[in-house]
N, C-alpha and C positions, 0 to 999 in steps of 0.2 A: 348480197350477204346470205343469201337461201341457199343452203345444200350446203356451206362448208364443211368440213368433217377436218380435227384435229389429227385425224387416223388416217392409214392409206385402207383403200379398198380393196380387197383381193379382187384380179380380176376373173369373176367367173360371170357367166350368163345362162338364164334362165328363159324358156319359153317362153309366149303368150297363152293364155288358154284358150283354145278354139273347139270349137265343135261343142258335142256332148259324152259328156264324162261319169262313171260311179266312182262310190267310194264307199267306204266302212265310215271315214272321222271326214270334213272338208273344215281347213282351218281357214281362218280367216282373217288374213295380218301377219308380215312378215318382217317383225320387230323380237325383240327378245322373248316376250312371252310364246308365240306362235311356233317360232324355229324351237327353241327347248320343246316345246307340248307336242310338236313334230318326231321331234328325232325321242325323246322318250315311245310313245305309241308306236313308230315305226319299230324299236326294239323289241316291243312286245307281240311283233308280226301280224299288226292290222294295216288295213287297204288305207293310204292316207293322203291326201291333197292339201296342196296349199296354196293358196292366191294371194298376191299382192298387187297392191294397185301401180305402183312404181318401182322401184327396187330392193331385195332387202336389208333392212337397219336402215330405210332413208328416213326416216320418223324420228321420233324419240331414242332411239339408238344410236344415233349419231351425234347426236349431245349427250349421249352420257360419261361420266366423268373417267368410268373404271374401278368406282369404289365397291370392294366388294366386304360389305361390314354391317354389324349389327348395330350400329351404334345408328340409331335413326332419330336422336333430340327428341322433338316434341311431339313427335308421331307417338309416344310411347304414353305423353300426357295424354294424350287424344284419346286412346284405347283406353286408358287407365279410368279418365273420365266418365267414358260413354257406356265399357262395358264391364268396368270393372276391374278387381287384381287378376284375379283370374286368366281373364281373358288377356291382360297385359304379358303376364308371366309365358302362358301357352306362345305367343307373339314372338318373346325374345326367343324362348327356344329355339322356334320353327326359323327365326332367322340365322341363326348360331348352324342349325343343320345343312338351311341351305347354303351357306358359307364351305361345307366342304364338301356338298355336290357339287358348285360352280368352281369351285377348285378341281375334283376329280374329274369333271369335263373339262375342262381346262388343260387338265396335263394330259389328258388322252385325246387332246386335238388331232393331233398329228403336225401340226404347225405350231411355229410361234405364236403366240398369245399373250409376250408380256409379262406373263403370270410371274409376280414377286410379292412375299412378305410383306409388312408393314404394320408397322401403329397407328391408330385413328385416334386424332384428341381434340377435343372439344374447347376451346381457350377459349379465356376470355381477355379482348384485346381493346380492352378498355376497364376501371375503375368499376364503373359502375355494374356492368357486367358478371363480375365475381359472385355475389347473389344466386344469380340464377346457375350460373355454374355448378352451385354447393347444394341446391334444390334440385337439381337433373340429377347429379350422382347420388344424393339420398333416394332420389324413385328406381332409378338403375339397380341399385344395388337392392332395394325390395324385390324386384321380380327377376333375381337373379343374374344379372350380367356381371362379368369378373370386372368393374371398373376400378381403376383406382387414382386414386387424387396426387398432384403435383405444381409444386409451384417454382420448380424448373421449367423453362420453356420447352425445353429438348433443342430440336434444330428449327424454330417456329424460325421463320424469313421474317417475321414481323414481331415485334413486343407482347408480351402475353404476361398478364399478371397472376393468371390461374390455369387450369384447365384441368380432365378428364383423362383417362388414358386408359385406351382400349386396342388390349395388344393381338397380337398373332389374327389379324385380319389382312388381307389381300388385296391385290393395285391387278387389273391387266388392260387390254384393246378390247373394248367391247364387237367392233366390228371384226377381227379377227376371228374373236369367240365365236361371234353369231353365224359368219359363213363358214367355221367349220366345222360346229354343228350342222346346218343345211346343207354342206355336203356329204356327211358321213349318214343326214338321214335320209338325202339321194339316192348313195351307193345301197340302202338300206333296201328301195322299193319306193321312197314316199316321193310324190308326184310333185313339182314345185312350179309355179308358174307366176311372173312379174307381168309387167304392165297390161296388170288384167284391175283395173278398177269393177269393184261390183258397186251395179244401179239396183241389185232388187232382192233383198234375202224373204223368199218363201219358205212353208216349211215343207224340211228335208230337200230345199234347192238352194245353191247361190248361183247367180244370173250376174254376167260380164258383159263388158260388150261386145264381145265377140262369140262367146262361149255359155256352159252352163255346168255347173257339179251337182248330183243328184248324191246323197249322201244319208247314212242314217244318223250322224250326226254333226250340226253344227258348231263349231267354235270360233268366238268372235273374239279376236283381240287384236283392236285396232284402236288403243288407248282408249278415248270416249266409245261407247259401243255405235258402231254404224248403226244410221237412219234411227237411234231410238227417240221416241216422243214421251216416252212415260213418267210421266211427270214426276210420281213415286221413286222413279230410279234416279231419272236428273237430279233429284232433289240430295239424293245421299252424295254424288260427286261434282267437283267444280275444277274447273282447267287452271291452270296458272301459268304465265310466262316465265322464263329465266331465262337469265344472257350469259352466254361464255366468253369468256374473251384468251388469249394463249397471248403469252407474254414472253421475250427473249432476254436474256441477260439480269434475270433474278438470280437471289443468294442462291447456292445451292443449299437444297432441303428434301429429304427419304420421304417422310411422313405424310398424310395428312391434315390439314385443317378446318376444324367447323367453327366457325365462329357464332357465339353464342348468343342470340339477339333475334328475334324476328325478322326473317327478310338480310340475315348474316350474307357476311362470303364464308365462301369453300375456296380451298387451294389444294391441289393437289400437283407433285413434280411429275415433267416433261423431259423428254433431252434436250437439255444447253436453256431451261426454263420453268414457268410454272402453267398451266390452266386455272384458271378464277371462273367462279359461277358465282349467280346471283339471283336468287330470284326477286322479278321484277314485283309481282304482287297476279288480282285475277286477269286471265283473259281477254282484252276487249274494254278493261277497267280506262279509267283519265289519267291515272297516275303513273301510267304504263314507261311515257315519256321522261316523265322528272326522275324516273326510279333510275332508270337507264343514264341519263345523266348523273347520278349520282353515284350510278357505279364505275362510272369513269373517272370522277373526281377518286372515287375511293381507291381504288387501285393505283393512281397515280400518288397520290397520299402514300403506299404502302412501299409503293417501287418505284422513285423520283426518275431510277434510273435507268427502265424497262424501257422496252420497245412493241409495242403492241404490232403484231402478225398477222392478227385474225378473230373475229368476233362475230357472232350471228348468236340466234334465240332457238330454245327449245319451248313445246308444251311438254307439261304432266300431268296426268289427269290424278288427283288426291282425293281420296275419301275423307268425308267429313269428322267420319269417327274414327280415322286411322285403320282400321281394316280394309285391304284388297276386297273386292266384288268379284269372289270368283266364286262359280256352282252355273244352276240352271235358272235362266233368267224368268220362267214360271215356275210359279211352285210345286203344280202339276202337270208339268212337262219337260220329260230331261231329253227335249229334241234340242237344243238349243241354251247354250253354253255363253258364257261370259269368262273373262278375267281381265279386271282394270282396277286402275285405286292404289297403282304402287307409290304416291305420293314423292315421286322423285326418286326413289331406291328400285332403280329398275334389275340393275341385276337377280340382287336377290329373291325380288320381288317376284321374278317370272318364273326364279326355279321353284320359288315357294305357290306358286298357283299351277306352272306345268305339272308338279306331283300331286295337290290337289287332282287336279280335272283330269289325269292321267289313272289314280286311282278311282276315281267317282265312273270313269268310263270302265273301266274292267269288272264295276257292281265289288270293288272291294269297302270293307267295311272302315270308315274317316271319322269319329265321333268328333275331333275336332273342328271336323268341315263348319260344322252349326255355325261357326264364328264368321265365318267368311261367304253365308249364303246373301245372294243379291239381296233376298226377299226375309233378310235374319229383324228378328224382334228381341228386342230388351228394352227395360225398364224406362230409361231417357230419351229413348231415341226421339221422340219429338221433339224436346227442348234440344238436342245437338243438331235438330234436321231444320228449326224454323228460322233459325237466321239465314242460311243457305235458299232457301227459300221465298224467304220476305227479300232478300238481296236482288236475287231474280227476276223475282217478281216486280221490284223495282226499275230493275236495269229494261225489263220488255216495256213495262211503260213512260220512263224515260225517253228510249232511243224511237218510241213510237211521236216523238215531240221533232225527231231530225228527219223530216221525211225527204230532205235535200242528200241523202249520205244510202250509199246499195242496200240493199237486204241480202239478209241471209238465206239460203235456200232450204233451211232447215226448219224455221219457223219461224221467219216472216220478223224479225228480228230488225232493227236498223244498226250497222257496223260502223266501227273508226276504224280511220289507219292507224298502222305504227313503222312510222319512217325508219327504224331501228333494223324494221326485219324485213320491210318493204312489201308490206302486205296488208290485207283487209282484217279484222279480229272481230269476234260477232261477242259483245258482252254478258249474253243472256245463258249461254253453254259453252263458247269458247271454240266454237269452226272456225277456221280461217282460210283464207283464200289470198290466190296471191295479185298482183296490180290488174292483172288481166280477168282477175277470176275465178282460178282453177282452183280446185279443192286443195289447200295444205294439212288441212285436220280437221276431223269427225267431229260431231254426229250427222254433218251436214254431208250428202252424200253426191247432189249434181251445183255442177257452175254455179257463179252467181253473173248475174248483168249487172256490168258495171261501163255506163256510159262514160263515152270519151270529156265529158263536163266534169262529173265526178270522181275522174284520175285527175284533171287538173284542179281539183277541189280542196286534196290531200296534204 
């Protein structure tokens, strides 16, 4: 089930990185955020490098759905919460903008992209549901998004007793997008290099195993930040599983679907189909399993008469407070760069942090940035940060009770399996590794050892 992609991949190929290298920028992660942060910087005629450990979009880019929309639910509670109207308002904006960046990059691919129209609407596909429906569009429409309320379904495949509707937003192929931007920021001068896993980021170096980038500045977006320990940071972000599953011989349906609930499905159409998402809950969590069955029950529930194709898991890395972590990950050091925290909304998410960090490198003036620095302070942030924390903090001293089950090579963590994705999941931050070991996802950055006893453990 690892590596499936509902997309086809363009076939292109990229080097290794060997030897030693300079550079002006050395990005680091070639998923959505990285290639935009790429091919912007490259237009602005700096020296630019980029490393991936495996391929690019083989990450969280390859689960993503192709919604390109403002409408992010409860992301908006979160901000609203933690940082206030304010800073909710500035949020929808800056998603509305990047909405027709990632359009304008889109139609100036030079390839197909997918790229079409669409409505996003928020249903509710159940009774009870409607409530919260009618509370999301009262906060939506305070900090400005054009919503507006119906209680036609439209073309919903499934029963809807309410929803939301949020129009003139966009559907395309994320993998599409993503390699052709990295190749127009190729053609551009920007230096691209795959199965270069980095073991060691110094400062103003990243170190592969084959090679090395010496760079004036680093940028790290590799979802969770590689090799971080800092507790102050982990604490603002936590991973979470979702499962995809692509489906054959569903109603046809244009639209979008969010369903309105904690832990809801998404739908969005396919040709001759639909893709369903779900997220499971955190990382490495117990429930990880039952979630997963439950969204096979659900889907079957919705389409008695589908044919399931194809299923596997993504990670995403979510901020606690609804805001991306993008800036300089010391407060007094802009050698070294972050963007992570698109809480699932990866498109937008990457072009709203590639303009950040695109802007912050050129020394242009961002008053908005405040919102979105790693190291941002306001009023509640403890009370939004100590659950997330006391969580953690539980899950490391829990899984310090399995000492029958691998560790994580990150910190020393004890992992479960999840038969689902067929792989190891570290509960305490969310690295995962696959049966053998290999690194699937960050912060955890080498192997893990995992004895022939404890694969047949699983």
């Amino acid at each position: 089930m690892e590596e499936k992609h509902w997309q086809e991949i363009p076939d292109t190929s990229y080097p290794a990185l060997r030897g030693q290298r300079k550079c002006d920028v050395a990005i680091v992660g070639g998923g959505l955020a990285g290639v935009t942060l790429a091919w912007m910087l490259t237009r602005q005629g700096m020296d630019v490098a980029l490393v991936e450990a495996k391929t690019l979009g083989c990450g969280a880019a390859s689960g993503c759905t192709g919604k390109v929309t403002a409408q992010l639910e409860e992301i908006y509670t979160r901000v609203l919460h933690a940082q206030g109207h304010e800073a909710a308002q500035l949020f929808s904006e800056m998603q509305r903008d990047a909405i027709k960046g990632v359009v304008a990059l889109a139609k100036g691919a030079g390839i197909p992209t997918g790229l079409s129209v669409q409505t996003v609407r928020v249903s509710a596909l159940a009774p009870d549901q409607v409530p919260g429906v009618e509370d999301l569009m009262q906060l939506e429409q305070r900090i400005g998004l054009p919503v507006a309320w119906e209680t036609d379904h439209g073309d919903c495949p499934v029963p809807s007793y309410a929803a939301i509707r949020l129009e003139r937003q966009a559907l395309l192929e994320p993998l599409a997008y993503l390699h052709a931007l990295a190749a127009q920021a190729a053609e551009g001068g920007c230096a691209i290099f795959t199965d270069s896993p980095v073991t060691e980021l110094q400062p103003q170096q990243v170190i592969t195993r084959s090679g090395s980038l010496r760079a004036q500045l680093i940028v790290v977006c590799t979802g969770m930040p590689l090799h971080l320990r800092r507790i102050s940071l982990l604490s603002m972000l936590e991973q979470r599983t979702a499962m995809l599953a692509i489906l054959e011989g569903t109603p046809t349906f244009t639209g979008s679907y969010l369903e309105c609930r904690t832990q809801g499905v998404t739908m969005r159409p396919i040709p001759g189909g639909a893709l369903l998402v779900k997220d499971l809950g955190i990382t490495g969590s117990k429930c990880l399993r039952a979630q997963a069955d439950t969204f096979t029950r659900e889907w079957r529930h919705f389409f008695p008469d589908a044919r399931l194709t194809g299923s596997w898991v993504r990670q995403d890395v979510y901020s606690r407070d609804g805001m991306p972590l993008v800036g300089p990950l010391e407060k007094r050091d802009n050698h070294l760069l972050i963007a992570t925290g698109f809480s699932g909304w990866g498109l937008t998410g990457s072009y709203l942090a590639a303009r950040l960090l695109c802007r912050n490198i050129l020394g242009r003036s961002q008053p908005e940035g405040r919102f979105f620095l790693p190291h941002r302070h306001y009023a509640r942030k403890f009370a939004v940060l100590l659950p997330g924390a006391l969580r953690e903090a539980g899950a490391m001293a829990a899984m310090a009770l399995h000492r029958d089950m691998p560790q994580c090579t990150h910190m020393g963590c004890r992992m479960r399996y999840l038969p689902q994705a067929q792989r190891w999941e570290c509960p305490c931050h969310g690295s995962a590794f696959s049966i053998l070991g290999e690194v699937r996802a960050s912060p955890a950055g080498k192997p893990a050892r995992i004895s022939p006893r404890q694969r047949r453990m699983r």
